[in-house]
VOTI-666145 format. One record per residue: residue in three letters; x, y, z of N, C-alpha, C in turn. Coordinates in steps of 0.05 Angstrom, whole numbers, m for minus. Example, Ala and Ser with C-alpha at 12.3 -4.5 7.8 and 13.67 -1.06 7.14 Angstrom:
2
+------+--------+--------+--------+--------+--------+--------+--------+--------+--------+
! code !    n_X !    n_Y !    n_Z !   ca_X !   ca_Y !   ca_Z !    c_X !    c_Y !    c_Z !
+------+--------+--------+--------+--------+--------+--------+--------+--------+--------+
!  ALA !    264 !   m114 !    156 !    246 !    m90 !    156 !    264 !    m66 !    156 !
!  SER !    257 !    m45 !    142 !    273 !    m21 !    143 !    258 !      1 !    157 !
+------+--------+--------+--------+--------+--------+--------+--------+--------+--------+
***
This chain:
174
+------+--------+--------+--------+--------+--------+--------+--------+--------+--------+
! code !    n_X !    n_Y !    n_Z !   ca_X !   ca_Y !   ca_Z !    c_X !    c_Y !    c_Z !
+------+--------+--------+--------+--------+--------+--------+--------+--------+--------+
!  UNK !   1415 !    327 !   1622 !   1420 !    346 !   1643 !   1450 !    354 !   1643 !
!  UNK !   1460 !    373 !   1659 !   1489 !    381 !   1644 !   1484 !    401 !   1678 !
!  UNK !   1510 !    405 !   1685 !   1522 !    422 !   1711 !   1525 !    455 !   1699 !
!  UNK !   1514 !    476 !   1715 !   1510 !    504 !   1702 !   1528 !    518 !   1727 !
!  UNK !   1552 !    527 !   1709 !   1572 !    542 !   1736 !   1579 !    535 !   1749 !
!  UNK !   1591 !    510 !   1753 !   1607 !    491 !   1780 !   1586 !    492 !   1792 !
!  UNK !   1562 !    488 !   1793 !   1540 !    473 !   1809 !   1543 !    443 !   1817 !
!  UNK !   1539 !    430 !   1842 !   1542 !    416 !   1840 !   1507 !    401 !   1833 !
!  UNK !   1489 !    419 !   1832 !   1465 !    413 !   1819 !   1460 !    410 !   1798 !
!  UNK !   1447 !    393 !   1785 !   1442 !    375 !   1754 !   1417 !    389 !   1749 !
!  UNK !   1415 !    425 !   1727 !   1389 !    419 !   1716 !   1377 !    421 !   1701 !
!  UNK !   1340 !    415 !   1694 !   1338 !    401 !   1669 !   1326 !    425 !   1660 !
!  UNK !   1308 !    425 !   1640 !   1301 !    436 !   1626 !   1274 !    446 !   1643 !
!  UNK !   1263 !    430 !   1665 !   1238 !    449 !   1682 !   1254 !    470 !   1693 !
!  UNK !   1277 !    457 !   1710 !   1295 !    480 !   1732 !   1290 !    496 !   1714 !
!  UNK !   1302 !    499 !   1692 !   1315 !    525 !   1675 !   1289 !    542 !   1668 !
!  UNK !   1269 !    534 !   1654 !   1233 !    541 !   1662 !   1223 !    556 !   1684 !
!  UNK !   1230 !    544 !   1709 !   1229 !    557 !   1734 !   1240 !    576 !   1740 !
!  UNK !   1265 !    580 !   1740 !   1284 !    601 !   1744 !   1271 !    624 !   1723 !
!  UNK !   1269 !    625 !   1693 !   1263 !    641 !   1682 !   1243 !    652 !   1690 !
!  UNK !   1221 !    638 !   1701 !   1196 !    652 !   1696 !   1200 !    664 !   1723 !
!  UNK !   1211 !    650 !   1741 !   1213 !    668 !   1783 !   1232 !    694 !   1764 !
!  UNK !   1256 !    693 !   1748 !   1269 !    717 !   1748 !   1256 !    742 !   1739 !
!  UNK !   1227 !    731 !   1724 !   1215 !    757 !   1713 !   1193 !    769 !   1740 !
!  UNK !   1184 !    750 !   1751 !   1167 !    751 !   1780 !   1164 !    723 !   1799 !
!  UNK !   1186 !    735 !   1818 !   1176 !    707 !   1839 !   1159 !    708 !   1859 !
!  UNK !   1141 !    723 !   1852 !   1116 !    725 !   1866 !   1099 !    701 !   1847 !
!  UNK !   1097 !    697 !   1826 !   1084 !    676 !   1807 !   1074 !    655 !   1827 !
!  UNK !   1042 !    656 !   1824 !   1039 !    623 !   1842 !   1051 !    597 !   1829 !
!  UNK !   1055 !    590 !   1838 !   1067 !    559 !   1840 !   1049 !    541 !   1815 !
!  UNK !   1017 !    546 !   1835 !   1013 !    536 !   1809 !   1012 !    545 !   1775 !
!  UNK !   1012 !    565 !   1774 !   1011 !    577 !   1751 !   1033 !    579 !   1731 !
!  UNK !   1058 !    570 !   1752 !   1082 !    564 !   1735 !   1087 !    525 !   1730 !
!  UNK !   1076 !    516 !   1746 !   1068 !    483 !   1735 !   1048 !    488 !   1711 !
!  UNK !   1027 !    498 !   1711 !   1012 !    506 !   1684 !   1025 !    505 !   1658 !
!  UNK !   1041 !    528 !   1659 !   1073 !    538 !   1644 !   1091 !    517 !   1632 !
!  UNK !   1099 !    508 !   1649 !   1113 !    487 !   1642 !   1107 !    456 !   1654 !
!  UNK !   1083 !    457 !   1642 !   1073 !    421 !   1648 !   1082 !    404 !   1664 !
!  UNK !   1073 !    408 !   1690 !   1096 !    400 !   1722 !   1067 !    402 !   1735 !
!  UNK !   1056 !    391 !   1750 !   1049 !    391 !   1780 !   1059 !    408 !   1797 !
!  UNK !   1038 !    422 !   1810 !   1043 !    440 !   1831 !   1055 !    432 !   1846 !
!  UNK !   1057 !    410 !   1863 !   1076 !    399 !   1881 !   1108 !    391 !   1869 !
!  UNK !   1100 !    390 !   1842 !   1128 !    377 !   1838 !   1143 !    413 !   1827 !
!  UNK !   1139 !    430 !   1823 !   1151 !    457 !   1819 !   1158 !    467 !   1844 !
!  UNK !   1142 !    457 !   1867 !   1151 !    470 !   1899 !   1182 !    460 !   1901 !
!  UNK !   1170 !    425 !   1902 !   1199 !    424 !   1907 !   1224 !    421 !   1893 !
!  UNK !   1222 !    432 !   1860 !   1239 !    435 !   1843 !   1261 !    464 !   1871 !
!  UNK !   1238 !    478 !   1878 !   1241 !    511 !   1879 !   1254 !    506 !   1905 !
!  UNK !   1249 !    493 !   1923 !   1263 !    482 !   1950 !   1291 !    473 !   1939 !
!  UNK !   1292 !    455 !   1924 !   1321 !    445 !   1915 !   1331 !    474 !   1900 !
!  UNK !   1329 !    489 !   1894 !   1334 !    497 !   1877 !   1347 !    527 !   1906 !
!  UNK !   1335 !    529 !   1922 !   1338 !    544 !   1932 !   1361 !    539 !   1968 !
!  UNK !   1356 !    515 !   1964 !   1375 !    488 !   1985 !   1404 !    493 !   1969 !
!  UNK !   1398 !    484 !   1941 !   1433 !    486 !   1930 !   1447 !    512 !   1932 !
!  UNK !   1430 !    540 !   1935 !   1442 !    567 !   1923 !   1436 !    574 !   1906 !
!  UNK !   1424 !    562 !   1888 !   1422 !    572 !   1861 !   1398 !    603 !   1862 !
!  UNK !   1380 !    592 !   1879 !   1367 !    620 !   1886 !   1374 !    620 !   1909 !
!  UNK !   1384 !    654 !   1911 !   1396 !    663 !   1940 !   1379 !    683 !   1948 !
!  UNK !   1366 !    687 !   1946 !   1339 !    704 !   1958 !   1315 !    708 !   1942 !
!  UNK !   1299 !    721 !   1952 !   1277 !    729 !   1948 !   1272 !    760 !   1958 !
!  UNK !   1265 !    780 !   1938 !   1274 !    809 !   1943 !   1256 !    819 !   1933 !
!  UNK !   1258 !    850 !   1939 !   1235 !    867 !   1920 !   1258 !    889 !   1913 !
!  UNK !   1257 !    899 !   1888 !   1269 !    918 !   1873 !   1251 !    939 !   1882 !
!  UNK !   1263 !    962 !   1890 !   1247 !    988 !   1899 !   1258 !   1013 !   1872 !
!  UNK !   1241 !   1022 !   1864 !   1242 !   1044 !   1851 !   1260 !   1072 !   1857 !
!  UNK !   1287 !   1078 !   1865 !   1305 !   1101 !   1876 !   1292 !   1130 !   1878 !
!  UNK !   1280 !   1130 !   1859 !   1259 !   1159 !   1847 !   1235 !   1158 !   1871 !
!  UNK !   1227 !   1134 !   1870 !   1198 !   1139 !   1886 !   1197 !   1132 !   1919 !
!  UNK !   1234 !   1129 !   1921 !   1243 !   1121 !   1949 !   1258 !   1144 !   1962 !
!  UNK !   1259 !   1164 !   1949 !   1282 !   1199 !   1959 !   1311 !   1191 !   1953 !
!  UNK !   1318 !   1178 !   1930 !   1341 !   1175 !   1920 !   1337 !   1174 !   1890 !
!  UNK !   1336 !   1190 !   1880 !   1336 !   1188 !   1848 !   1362 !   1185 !   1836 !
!  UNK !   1382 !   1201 !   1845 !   1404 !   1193 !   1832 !   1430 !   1172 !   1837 !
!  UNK !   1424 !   1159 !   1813 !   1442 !   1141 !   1819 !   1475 !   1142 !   1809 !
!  UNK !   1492 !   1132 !   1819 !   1521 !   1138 !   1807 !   1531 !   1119 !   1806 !
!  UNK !   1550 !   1119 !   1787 !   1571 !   1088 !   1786 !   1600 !   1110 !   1795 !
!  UNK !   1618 !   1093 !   1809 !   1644 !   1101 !   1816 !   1660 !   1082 !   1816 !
!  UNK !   1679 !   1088 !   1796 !   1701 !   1071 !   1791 !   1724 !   1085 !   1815 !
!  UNK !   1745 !   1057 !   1842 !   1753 !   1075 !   1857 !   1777 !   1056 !   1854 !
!  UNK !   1797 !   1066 !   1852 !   1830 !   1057 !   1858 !   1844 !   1059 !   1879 !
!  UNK !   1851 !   1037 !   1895 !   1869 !   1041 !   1916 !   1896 !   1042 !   1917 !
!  UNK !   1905 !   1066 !   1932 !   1937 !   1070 !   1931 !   1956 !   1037 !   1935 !
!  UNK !   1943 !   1022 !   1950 !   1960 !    994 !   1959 !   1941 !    977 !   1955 !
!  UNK !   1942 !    963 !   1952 !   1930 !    930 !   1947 !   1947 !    904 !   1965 !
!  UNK !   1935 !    906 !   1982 !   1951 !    896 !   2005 !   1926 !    873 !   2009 !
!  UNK !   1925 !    853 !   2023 !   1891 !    835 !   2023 !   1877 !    849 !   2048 !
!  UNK !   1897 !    854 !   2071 !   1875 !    870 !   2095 !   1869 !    907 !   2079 !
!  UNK !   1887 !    914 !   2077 !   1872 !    942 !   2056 !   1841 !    940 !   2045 !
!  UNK !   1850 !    914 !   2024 !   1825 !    906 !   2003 !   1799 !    904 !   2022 !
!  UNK !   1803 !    888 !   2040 !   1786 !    871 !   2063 !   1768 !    902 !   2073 !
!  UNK !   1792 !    920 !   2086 !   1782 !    941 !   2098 !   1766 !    960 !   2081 !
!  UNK !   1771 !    962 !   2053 !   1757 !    975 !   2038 !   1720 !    967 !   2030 !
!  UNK !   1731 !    943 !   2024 !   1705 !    922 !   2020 !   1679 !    921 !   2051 !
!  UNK !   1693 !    930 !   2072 !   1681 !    925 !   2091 !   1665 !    959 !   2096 !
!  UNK !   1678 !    983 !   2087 !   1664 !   1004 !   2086 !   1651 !   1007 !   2068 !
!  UNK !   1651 !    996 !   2044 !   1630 !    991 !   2024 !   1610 !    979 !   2031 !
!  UNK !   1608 !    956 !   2046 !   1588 !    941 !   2047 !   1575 !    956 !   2077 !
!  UNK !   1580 !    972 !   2090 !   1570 !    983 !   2115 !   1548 !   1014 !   2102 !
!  UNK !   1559 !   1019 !   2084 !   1546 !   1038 !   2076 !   1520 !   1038 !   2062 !
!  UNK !   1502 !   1046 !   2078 !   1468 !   1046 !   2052 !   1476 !   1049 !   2027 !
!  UNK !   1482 !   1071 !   2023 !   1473 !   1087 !   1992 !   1488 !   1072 !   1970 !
!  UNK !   1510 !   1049 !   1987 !   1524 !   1032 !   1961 !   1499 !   1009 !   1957 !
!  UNK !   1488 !   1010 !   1936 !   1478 !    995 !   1931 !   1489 !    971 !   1918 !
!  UNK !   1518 !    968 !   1903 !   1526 !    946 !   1891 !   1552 !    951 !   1891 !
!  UNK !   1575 !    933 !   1908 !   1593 !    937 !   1898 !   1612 !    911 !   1892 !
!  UNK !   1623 !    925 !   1865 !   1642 !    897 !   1847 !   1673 !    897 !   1868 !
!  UNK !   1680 !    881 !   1873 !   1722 !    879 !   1868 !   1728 !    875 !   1846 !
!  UNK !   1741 !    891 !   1819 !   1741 !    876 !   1797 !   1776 !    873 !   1790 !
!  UNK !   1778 !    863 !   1770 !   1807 !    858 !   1750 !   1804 !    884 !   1733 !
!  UNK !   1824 !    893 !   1726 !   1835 !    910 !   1706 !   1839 !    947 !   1718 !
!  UNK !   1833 !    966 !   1705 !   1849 !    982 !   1713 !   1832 !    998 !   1731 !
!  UNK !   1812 !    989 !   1750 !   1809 !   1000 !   1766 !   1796 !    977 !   1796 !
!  UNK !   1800 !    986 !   1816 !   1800 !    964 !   1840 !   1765 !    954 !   1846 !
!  UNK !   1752 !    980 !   1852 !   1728 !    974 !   1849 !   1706 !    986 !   1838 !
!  UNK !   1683 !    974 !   1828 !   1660 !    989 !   1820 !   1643 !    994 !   1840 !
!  UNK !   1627 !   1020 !   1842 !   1601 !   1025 !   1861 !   1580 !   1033 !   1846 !
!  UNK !   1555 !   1022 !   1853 !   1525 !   1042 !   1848 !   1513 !   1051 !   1866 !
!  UNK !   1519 !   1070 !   1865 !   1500 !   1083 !   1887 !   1481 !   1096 !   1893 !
!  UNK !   1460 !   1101 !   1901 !   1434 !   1115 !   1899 !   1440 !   1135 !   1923 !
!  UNK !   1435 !   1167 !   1916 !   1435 !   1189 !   1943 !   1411 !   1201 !   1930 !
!  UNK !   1402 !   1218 !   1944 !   1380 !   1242 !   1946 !   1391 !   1260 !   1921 !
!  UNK !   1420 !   1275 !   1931 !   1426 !   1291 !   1913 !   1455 !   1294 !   1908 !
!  UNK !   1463 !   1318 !   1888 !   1488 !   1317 !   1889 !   1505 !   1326 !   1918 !
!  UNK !   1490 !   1343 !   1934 !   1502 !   1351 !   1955 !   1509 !   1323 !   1973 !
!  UNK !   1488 !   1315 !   1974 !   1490 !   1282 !   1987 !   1512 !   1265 !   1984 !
!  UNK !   1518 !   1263 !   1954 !   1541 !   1249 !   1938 !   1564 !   1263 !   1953 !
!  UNK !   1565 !   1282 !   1955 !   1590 !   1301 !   1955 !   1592 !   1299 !   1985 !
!  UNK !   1572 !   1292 !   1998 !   1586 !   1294 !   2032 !   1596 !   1260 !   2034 !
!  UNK !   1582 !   1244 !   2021 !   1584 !   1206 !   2019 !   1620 !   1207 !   2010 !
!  UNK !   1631 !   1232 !   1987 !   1655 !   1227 !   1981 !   1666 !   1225 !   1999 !
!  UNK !   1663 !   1249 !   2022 !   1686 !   1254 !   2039 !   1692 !   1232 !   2062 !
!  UNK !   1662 !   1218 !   2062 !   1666 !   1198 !   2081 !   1679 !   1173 !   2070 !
!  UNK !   1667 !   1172 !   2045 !   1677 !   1142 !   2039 !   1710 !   1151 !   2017 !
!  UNK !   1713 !   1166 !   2013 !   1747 !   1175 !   1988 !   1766 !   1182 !   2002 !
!  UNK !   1757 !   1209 !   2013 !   1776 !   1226 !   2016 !   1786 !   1229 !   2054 !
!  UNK !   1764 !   1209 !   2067 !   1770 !   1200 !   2089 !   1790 !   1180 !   2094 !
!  UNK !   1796 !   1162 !   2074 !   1820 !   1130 !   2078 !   1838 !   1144 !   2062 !
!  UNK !   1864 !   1138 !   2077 !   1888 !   1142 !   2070 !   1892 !   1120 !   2045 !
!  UNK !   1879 !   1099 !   2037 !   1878 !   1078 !   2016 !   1866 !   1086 !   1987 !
!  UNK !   1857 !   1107 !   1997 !   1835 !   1111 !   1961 !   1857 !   1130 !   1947 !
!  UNK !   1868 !   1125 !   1924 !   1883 !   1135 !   1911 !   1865 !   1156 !   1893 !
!  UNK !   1850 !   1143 !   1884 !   1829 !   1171 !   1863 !   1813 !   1156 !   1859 !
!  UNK !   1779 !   1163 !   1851 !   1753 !   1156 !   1840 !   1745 !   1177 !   1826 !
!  UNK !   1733 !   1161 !   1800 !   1721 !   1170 !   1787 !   1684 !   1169 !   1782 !
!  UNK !   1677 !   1196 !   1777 !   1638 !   1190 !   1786 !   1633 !   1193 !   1750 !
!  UNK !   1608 !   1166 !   1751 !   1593 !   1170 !   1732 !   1560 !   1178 !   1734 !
!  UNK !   1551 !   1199 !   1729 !   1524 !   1201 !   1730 !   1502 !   1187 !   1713 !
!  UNK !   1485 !   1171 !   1731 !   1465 !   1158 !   1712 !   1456 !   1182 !   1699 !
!  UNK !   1443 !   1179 !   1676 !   1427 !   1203 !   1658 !   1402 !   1181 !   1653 !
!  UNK !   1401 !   1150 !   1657 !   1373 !   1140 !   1647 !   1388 !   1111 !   1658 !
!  UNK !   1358 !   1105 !   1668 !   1363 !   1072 !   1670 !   1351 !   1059 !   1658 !
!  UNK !   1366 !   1054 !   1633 !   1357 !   1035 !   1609 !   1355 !   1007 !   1617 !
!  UNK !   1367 !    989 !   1635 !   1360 !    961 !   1644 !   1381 !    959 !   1666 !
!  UNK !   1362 !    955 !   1685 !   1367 !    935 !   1717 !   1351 !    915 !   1725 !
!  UNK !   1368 !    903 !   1745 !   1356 !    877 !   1757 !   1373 !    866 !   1749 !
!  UNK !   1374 !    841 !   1771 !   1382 !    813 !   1770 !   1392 !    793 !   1767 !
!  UNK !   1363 !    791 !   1742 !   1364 !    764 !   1724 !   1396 !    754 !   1707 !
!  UNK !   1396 !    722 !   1706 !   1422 !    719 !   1691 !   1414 !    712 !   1667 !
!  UNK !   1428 !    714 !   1642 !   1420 !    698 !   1625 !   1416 !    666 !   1626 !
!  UNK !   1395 !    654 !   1606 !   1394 !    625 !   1611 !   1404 !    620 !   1581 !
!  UNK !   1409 !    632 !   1563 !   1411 !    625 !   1545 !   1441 !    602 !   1538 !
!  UNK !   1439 !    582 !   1531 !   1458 !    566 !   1512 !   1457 !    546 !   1548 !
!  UNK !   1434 !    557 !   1570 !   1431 !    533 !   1583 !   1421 !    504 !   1577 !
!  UNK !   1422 !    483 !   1581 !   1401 !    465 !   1568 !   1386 !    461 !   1573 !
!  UNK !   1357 !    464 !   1565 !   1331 !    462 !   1571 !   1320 !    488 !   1564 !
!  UNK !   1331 !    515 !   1560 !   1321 !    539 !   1565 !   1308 !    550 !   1533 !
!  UNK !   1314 !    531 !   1520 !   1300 !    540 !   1491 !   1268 !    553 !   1499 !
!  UNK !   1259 !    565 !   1488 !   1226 !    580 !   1497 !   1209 !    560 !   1467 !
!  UNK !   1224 !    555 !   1447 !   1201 !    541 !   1425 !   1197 !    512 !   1444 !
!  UNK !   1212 !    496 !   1456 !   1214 !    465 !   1458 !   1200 !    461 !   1487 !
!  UNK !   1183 !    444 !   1496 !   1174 !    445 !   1520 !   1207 !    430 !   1535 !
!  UNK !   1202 !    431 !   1556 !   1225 !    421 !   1576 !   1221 !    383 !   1575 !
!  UNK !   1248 !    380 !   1576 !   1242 !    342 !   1573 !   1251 !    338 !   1600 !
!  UNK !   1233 !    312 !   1598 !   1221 !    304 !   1628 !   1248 !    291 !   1644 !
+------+--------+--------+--------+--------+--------+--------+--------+--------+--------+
***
């Protein structure tokens, strides 16, 4: 067993089993993923309780389709702030996270402050969201819009790979 990400949780090669198969559907019965990986139904519950006690799973969600919800388009916006002050940052981060249509947003390192994805109806939509969220704070120095053209892969999931236990040839050791 070996610590994954400053966890202070130890796990083995079922955890890592579990996690994979909830990341593809955690709707999966319980028992059907003891099936899977040779565990008892009772003993995968409460792998999934611990598992969900430490953090390691932080929710349980449904991915909604943008297209089949009156938001098809989605945008990424890289946005730079004139100051970088920590209440600035704070205040920026806090109109991001108040707003629907941001669906994800990063604080990142390097040459730009933060990333957004956002899902609107349309471009008109986008273009009234600028004025509220850009060109309304005296803090936003410039953003840049990227138009999705295809969503080749979303969701989630993290990789498990070079975790231990996560090999798919080897069953999980006990």
């Amino acid at each position: 067993m070996s610590r994954i990400s400053g966890s202070s949780l130890e796990l083995d090669g079922f955890d890592v089993a579990i996690l994979a198969i909830l990341q593809r559907d955690n709707r999966t019965p319980q028992r059907k993923i003891a099936e899977a990986i040779h565990l008892s139904a009772p003993a995968v519950q409460r792998r999934i309780h611990r598992l969900e006690a430490s953090g390691i799973i932080t929710a349980n969600v449904a991915l909604l389709d943008p297209a089949k919800i009156g938001q098809p388009l989605t945008i990424v916006v890289n946005v730079d702030l004139e100051r970088e002050h920590s209440a600035l940052i704070d205040e920026a981060k806090k109109a991001f996270l108040a707003e629907t249509s941001v669906q994800q947003c990063y604080y990142v390192a390097g040459e730009t402050d933060f990333v957004l994805i956002l899902n609107v109806p349309s471009m008109a939509d986008y273009e009234a969201l600028t004025r509220k969220l850009f060109f309304a704070s005296d803090n936003i120095k410039r953003f840049r819009t990227f138009v999705v053209m295809d969503r080749v892969k979303t969701g989630t999931s993290l990789s498990l790979d070079g975790v231990p236990g996560s090999t798919t040839q080897s069953r999980p050791n006990k």
